[in-house]
N, C-alpha and C positions, 0 to 999 in steps of 0.2 A: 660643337658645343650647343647643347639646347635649352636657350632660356626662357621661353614660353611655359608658365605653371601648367597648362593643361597638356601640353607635351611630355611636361616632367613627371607628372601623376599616370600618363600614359604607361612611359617608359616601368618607371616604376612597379607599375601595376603587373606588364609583362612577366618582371622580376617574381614578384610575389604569388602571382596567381600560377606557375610556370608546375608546381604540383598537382593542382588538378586540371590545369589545361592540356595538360599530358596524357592525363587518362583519357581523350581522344584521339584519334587519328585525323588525316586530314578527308578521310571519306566519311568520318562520324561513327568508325567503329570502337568500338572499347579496348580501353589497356590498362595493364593495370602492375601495380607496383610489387610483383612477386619477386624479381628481380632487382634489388636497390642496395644501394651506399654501401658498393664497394671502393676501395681508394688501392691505389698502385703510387710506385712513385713516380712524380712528374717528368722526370727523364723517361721514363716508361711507359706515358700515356697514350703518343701515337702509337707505337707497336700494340699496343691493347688495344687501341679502339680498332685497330683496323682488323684486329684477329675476333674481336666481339663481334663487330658487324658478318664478319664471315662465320661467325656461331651463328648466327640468327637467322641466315640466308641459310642456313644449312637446315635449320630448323623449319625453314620456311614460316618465320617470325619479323615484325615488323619494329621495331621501336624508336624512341627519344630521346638521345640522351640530352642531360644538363646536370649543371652544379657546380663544384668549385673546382673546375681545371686546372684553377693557377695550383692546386692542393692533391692533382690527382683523385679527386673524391668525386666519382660520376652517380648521377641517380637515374635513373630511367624506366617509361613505363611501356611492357610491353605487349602485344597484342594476344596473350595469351586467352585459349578457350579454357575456360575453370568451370563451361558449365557439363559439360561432356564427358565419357569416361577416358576418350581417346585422347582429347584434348589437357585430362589433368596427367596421363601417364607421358605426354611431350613436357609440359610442365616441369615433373619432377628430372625427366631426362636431360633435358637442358640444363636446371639447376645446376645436378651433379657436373656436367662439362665445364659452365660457366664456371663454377668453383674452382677449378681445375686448373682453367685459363687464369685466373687473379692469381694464384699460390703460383703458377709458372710464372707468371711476370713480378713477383715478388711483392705483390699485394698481400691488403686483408678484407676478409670479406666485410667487414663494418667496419668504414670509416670514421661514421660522425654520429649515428643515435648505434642503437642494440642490435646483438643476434637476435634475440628474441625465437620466438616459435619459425619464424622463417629460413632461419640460418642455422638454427643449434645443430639439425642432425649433420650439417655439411664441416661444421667445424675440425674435426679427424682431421680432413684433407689438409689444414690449414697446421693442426696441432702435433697431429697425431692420437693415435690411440693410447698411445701409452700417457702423456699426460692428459690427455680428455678422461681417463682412468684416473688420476689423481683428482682431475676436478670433482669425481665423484665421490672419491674417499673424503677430500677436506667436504666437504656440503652436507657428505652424513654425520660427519662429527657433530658440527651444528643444528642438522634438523634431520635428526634420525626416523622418523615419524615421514619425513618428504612432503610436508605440508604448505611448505614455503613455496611459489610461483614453480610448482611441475609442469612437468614436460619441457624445461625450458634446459638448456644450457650441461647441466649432467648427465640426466637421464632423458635427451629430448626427445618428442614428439616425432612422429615422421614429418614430412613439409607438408606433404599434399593430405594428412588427416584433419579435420576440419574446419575446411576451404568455409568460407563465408556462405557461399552460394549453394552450393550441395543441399543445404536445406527449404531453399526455396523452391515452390512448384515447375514440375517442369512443363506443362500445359497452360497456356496462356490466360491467366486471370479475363474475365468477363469485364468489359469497362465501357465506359461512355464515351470519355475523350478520345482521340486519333492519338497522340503520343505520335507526331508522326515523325521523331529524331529517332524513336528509342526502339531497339530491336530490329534487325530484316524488315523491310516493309514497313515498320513503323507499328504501332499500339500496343505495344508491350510494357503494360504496367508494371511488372517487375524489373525490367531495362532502365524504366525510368526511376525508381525506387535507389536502384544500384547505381544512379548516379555518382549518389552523396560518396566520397570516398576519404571524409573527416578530416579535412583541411581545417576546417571551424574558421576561417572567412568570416562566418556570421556569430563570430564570438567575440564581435569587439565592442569593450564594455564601452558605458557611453561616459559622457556628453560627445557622440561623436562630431565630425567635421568634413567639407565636401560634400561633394557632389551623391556620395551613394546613399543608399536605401536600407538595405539588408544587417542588421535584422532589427526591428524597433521592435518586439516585445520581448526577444532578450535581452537589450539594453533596456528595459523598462523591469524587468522580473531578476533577470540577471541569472537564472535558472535554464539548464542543457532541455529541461524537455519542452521548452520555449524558445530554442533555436532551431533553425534551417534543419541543423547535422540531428539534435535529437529527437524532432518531429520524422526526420525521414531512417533514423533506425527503428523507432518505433514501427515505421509502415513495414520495414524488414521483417522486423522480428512480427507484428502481425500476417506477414503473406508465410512465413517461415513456419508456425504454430507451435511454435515450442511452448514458448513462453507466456504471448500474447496466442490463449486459445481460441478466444471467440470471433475471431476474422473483423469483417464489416460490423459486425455488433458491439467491438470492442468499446467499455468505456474508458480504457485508459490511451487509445488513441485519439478517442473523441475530446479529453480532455485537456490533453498536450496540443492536438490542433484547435482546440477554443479561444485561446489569445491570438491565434495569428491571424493578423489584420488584412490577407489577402491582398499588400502592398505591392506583390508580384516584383519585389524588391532582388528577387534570390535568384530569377528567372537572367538578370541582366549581370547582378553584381556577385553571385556564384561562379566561382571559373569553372565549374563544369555545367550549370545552367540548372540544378534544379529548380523548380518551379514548384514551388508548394502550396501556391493559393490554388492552382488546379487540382492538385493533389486533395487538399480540402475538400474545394467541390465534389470530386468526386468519391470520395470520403462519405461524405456529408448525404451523397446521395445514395451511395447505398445502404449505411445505417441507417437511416430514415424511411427506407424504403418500404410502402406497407405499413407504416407507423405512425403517431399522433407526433408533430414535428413540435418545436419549442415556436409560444407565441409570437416571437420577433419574427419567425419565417413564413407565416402568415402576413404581420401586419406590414413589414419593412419588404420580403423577399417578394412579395405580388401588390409593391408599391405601386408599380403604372394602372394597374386595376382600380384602386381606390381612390387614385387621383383623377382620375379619366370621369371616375361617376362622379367627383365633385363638381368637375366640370363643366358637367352636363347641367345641373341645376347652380348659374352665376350667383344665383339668392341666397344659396348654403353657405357659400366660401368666407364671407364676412358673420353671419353665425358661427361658424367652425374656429375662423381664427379667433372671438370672440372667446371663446369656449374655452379655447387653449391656454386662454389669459386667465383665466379664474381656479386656481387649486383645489377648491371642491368637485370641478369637474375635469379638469385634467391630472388629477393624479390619479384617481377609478381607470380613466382613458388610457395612462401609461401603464399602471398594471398590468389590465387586460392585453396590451400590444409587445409586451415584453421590453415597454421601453424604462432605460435609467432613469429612476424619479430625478436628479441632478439635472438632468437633461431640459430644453426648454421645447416643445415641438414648433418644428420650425411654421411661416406663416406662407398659408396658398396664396399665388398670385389673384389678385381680382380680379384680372384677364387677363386669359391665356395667351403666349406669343403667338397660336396659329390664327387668333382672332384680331390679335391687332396686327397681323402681315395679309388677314383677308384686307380690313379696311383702309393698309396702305397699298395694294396693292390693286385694289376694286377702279376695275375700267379700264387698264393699262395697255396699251397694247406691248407684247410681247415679242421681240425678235433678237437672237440670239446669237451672240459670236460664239463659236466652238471653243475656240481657245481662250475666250474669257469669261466661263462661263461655269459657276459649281451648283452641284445638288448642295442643300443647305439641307442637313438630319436635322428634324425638332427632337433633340432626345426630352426624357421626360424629365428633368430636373429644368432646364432651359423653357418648357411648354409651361408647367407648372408651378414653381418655385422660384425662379431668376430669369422671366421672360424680359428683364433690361438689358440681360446677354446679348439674347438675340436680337435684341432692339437696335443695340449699338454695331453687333455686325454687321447689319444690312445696312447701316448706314455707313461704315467702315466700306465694304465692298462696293456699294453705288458711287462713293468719290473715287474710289478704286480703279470704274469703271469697269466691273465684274459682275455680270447677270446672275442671278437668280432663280433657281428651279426648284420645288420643293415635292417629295413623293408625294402620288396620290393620298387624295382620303378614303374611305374606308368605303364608299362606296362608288369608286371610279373617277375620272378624270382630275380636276381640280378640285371639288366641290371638298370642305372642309379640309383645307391645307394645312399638312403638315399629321394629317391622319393618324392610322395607328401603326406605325411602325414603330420598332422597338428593339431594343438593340439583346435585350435578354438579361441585361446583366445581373440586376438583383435576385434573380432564378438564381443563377450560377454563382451569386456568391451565395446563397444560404442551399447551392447543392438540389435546388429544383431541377433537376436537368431535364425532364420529362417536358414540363412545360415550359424550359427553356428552348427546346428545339418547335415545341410546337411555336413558339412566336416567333422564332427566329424564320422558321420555314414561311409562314406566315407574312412577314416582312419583307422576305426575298421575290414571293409571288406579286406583291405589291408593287415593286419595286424594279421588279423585272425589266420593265421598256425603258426606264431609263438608266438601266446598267448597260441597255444598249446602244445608247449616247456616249457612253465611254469618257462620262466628265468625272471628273475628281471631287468625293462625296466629302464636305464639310462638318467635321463633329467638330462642336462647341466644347463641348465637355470628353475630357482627355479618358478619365475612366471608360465611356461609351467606344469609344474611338479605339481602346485599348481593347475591348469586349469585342468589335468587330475583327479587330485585327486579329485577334488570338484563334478568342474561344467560340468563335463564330465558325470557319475554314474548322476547328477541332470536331466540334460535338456536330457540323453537316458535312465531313469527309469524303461524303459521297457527293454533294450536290456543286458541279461546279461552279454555279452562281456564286455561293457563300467565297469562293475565293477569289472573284472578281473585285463581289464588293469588299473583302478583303485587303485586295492591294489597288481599292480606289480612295481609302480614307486616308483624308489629311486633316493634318489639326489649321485651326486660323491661322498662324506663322507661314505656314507649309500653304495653303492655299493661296496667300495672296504673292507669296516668291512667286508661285508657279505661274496665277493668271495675269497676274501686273507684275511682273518682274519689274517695271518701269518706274511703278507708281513712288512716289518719295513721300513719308507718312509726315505728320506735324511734328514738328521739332519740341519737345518738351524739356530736355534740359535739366533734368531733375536724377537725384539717386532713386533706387529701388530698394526694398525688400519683400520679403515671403518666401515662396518655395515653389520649387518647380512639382507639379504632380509626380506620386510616386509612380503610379501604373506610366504616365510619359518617360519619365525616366528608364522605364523597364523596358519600355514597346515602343516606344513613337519616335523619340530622340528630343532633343531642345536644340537645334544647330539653328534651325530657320527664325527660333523662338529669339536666339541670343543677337542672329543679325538682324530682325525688325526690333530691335530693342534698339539695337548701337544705332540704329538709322533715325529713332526718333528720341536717342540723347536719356533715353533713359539709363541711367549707369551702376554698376556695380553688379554684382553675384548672388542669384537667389539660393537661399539654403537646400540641401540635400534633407535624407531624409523622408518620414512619413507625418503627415500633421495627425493621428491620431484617429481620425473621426472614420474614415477609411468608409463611406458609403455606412451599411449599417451597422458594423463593430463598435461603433465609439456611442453610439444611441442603446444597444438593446444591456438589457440589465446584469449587472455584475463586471459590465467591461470599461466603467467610467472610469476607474484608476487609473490602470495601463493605457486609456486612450489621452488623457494627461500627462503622464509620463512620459509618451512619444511625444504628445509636444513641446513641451518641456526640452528634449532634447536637443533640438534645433530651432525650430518653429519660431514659437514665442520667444526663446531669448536674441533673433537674429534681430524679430521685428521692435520688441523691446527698445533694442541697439537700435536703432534706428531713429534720425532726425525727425523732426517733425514736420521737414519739407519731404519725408519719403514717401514714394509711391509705395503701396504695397499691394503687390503682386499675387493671386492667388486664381489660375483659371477654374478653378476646381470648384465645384459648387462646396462638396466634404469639409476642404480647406477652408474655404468663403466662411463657414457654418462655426466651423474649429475657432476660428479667430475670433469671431463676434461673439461666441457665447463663453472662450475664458479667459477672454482678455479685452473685450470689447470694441477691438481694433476692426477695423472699414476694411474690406482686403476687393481688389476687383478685377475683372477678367483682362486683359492686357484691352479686348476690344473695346470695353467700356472707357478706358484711358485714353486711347487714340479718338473714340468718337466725341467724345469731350473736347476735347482738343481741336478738332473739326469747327466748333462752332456752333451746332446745332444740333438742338433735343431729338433723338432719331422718331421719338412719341410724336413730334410734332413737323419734323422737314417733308417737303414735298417729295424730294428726292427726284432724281432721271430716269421717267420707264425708259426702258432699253426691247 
């Protein structure tokens, strides 16, 4: 008996997702449902299955069965080559046996949905010719003209005439990302395209509930070319050309992928793992390619650029935020940057975190336990916009008693900590990919001698953390740095388990709300997240879901509705609900952003809680050089 909720949504899940978790093997090759919902009767189902399994060894075929045993109704998917010509004539040869097999066991070949195109021509075997012959006479009665759904059922279709895939190239698309699941070898854009095998998963309409993610701008639009399944037949039917003629230039791909908030929601809670914010990306970068890109990809997607120069002169930053305050000069300013006039632009920090961890760190001597000890990433929203993040982590870690290392700056050793490294990601999500590897490569050179420390790199911010993990290892496939630092990023939960396992956080005693980031939920996990919660008494379940704002979707112009609507879905109404003694929860700078500006709600990074908690303003504690 399992009475654990998160066991039972487990369980469950198994259940449900069991259609397209089939279309894998357990080496990660493709299967696929040419083969399905035949039923025998239940008395008959061992002798079937053990005489199907021996079809399929004979075939030298792999497959899966499940479904309703107690019903004799089996589904399964199996390792069929459909892209091959050799591969579709075993195909149709199996069929016919298989068919063969069910009518000997005194099956039918559709148990529980249609023949459809896949079944009609085998049906004879099952009927006969002589009444498959009357199905044809009564059907002309009716539609003498044959206008009504042909090739199906009377007069069918052969099986193996037009296979899904036959029309896609068979030379391997040109791409940026590694794809390193999809195809032999890995980087096979159209492997990963042919994931989608139309489950529609990502077609559940909202106010949804739980833990997942997938898909917040069809529950916001509530329209197919706004899901996971119709964003990624679109990418079909454009690699395919039939339909969608103009490839990478297309603008009806461009415009189906334009609400999706790059939640990377599909990547975790698709059962067969499509990924579609890299699909975007990579979208995004080759229509663009050679081309005057839309203003938000200038002002948002080469945000560390622009912040970095504000930087540089401390004098600007209080003029700037000044500026943002006044509507005759920020609404010209949003225009020009493609951002939503509804929008408010958010406010630069007056000092940066790498200048106030120089001045709390200035004179210190340094000496370093191995195993207590992280690189801390300044990513740029943490540097620029919410340097109290990092404020509060260091002081979090120093009670922690976990050292401190920060990448070089830009021009060697220590000297401007917390330099220019950069994790890429606003490249890559507005599909810069060019200049995403140049910073990325950039970063790794940086960073180099202390990935040979081998300590476990702290990202503050979950989207950054999710950027390295991913699409860092993706777009440097070659360089094996990229997947060091890869599988050295941890989030703050995940850091302080590992170097204080010991440490016992302040007891706060309070409920929560907000949400777990959606990119963490995709890529990073929240286990470590949920036990430094329960440890310092914070209680209760943050919402699933996307808050909307999603980095720069929910800012750049035309996407302020749908970025409302996602929160709406969960978001705002969890924290709504929510006491007025609750903590609200939100590591995510996006989220942070989301909260305050349409609901006006305080939301803060779990560190900022615990350092509170501590006792002392991390701006102001001395703290323990180590």
């Amino acid at each position: 008996m399992v009475d654990d909720p998160a066991a039972q949504r487990a369980l469950w899940r198994v259940r449900e997702d069991a259609a397209g978790t089939a279309t894998r093997m357990a080496d990660g090759s493709e299967a696929w449902p040419g083969w399905e919902d035949c039923a025998v009767p239940p008395a008959r189902l061992g002798a079937y299955l053990r005489d199907f399994r021996a079809l399929l060894a004979g075939h030298g075929l792999r497959g899966t069965p499940y479904g309703h045993f107690g019903d004799g109704c089996i589904h399964v998917r199996i390792d069929f080559d459909l892209l091959s010509e050799d591969g579709v004539r075993r195909f149709r040869r199996f069929s016919e046996e298989a068919a063969a097999l069910v009518v000997a066991h005194g099956g039918s070949l559709s148990g529980e949905h249609g023949d459809g195109l896949a079944r009609s021509e085998l049906l004879s075997k099952m009927y006969g010719d002589e009444l498959v012959g009357l199905f044809r006479q009564f059907k002309d009665v009716w539609d003498p003209a044959g206008g009504m759904n042909p090739g199906v059922l009377a007069r069918p279709a052969r099986l193996d005439e037009n296979l899904r895939f036959s029309v896609l190239p068979r030379e391997r698309v040109d791409v940026a990302f590694g794809y390193p699941h999809d195809g032999p070898g890995g980087g096979d854009f159209s492997a990963a395209v042919r994931r989608c095998v139309g489950v529609a998963k990502c077609r559940v309409a909202g106010p949804s509930s739980g833990p997942g993610v997938m898909c917040p701008s069809f529950r916001a639009t509530g329209e197919e070319q706004h899901s996971t399944r119709g964003r990624a037949r679109l990418l079909h039917e454009m690699l395919a050309g039939e339909v969608v003629t103009d490839g990478w230039r297309s603008a009806e791909v461009r415009d189906a992928l334009d609400l999706c908030l790059s939640c990377k929601g599909c990547r975790s809670d698709c059962p067969v793992g499509v990924d579609m914010a890299t699909y975007k990306a990579e979208f995004l970068y080759h229509h663009y390619r050679g081309r005057r890109r839309p203003a938000a990809h200038y002002a948002m997607g080469r945000l560390p650029v622009w912040l970095r120069a504000a930087a540089q002169f401390s004098y600007v930053v209080p003029v700037l935020n000044a500026a943002a305050r006044v509507p005759l000069l920020a609404g010209p300013a949003k225009r020009l940057a493609g951002i939503a006039p509804e929008r408010t632009i958010p406010r630069l920090a007056p000092e940066t975190f790498g200048r106030w961890l120089r001045r709390r760190m200035k004179g210190r001597a340094e000496v370093f336990d191995h195993g207590r000890t992280v690189i801390l990433w300044p990513d740029t929203f943490t540097e620029h916009l919410a340097p109290s993040v990092g404020q509060a982590a260091v002081r979090v870690l120093e009670a922690a008693g976990v050292g401190i290392v920060v990448p070089p700056g830009e021009r060697g050793g220590q000297r401007g900590r917390g330099g220019r490294v950069c994790c890429g990601l606003t490249y890559v999500s507005t599909g810069q990919l060019d200049q995403a590897r140049t910073v990325m490569r950039r970063t790794l050179d940086r960073l180099e001698p202390l990935l040979d420390l081998e300590l476990p790199v702290l990202v503050l911010e979950p989207s950054c953390a999710a950027t390295l993990t991913t699409d860092l290892p993706e777009l440097l496939r070659g360089d094996p740095r990229a997947a060091r630092l890869a599988a050295s990023v941890r989030t703050f939960a995940q850091a302080l388990e590992e170097c204080a396992p010991e440490w016992e956080p302040p007891r706060l005693d309070r409920p929560v709300a907000g949400q777990t980031h959606c990119h963490q939920h995709a890529v990073l996990g929240d286990a470590a997240d949920r036990r430094l919660r329960e440890r310092a008494g914070l209680t209760g379940e943050l919402s699933g879901g996307c808050c909307g704002l999603a980095g720069n979707f929910g800012f750049e112009r035309g996407h302020y509705e749908v970025s409302v609507a996602c929160a709406e879905d969960q978001l705002l109404p969890s924290v709504r609900a929510a006491g007025p003694e609750a903590e609200v929860l939100a590591d995510g700078f996006s989220c942070r952003t989301q909260l305050d500006q349409l609901g006006g709600h305080r939301a803060r990074h779990v560190a900022e809680v615990l350092a509170e908690a501590l006792g002392e303003s991390p701006a102001d504690g001395p703290g323990a050089a180590r």
